[in-house]
C-alpha positions as CSV (number, residue, x, y, z in Angstrom):
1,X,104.6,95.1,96.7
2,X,105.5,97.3,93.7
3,X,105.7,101.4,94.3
4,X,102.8,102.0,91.9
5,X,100.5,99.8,93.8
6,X,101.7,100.6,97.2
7,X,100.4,104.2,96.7
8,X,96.8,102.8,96.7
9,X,98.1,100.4,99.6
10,X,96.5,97.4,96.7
11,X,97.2,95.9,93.5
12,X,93.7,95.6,92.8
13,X,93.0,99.5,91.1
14,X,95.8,98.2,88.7
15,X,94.2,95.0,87.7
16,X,91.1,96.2,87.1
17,X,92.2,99.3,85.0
18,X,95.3,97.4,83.1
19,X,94.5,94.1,82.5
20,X,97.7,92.9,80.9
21,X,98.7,93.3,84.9
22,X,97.4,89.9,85.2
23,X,95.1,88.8,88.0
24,X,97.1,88.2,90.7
25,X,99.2,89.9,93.2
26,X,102.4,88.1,92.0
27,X,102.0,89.2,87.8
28,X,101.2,92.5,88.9
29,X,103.9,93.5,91.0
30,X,106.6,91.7,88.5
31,X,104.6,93.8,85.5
32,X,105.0,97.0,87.5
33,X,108.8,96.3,88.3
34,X,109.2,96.1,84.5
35,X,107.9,99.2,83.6
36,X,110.2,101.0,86.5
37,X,108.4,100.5,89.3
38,X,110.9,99.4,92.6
39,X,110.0,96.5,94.5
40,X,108.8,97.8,98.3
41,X,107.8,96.5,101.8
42,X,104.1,98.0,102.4
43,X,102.9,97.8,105.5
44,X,98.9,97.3,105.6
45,X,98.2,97.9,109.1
46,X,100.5,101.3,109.2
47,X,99.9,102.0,105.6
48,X,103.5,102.6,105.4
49,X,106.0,102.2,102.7
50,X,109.6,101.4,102.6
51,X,112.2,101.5,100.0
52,X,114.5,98.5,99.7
53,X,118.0,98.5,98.6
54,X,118.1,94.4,97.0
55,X,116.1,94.8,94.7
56,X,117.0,91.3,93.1
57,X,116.2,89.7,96.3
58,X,112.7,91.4,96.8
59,X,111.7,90.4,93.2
60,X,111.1,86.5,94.1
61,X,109.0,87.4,97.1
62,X,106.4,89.7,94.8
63,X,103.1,89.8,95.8
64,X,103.7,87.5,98.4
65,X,104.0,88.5,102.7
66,X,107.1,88.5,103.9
67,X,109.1,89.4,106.8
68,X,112.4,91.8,106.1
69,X,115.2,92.0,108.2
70,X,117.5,94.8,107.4
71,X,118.7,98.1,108.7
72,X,116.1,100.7,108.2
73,X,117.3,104.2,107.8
74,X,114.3,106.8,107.2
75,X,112.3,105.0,104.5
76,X,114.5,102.6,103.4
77,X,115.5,99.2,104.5
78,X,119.0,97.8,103.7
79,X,118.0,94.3,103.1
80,X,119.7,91.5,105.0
81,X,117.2,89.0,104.7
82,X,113.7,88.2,103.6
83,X,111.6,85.4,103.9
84,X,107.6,84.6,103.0
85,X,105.2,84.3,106.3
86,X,102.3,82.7,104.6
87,X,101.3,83.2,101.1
88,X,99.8,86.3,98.7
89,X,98.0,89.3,100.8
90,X,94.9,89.5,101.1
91,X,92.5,92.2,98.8
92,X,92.4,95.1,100.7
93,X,88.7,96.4,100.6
């Protein structure tokens, strides 16, 4: 996810008030990233976000669900590896 979205812990307040953010999870995030938003690992079920340091290698997962194996020191996760587990989240309600 983007830092803009992850505040509202959904991309969909975004898309529905800007819609040159596209309409899917993927455009948005990218679209936020290039106005100077950082790519970030949001965690749903804690509601939790974490900084990470790649930010090149974040950028081709966007909008997608991934797992992140790094070293996480207070908020932010020095990024060893990331990989997709299964597609674009889900709308949060």
């Amino acid at each position: 996810m983007d830092s803009l979205c992850a505040k509202d812990g959904t991309h969909e307040k975004m898309m529905d008030e800007m819609k040159s953010m596209g309409r899917d999870k993927n455009t948005c995030a990218i679209k936020c990233a290039q106005l100077g938003s950082k790519y970030v690992l949001y965690d749903a079920g804690r509601k939790t976000i974490y900084g990470l340091d790649d930010q090149d290698k974040a950028e081709a997962f966007a909008g997608q669900r991934v797992r992140v194996q790094g070293t996480l020191a207070k908020s932010k996760i020095k990024v060893h590896k990331i990989e997709a587990i299964g597609g674009q989240i889900p709308a949060q309600p």
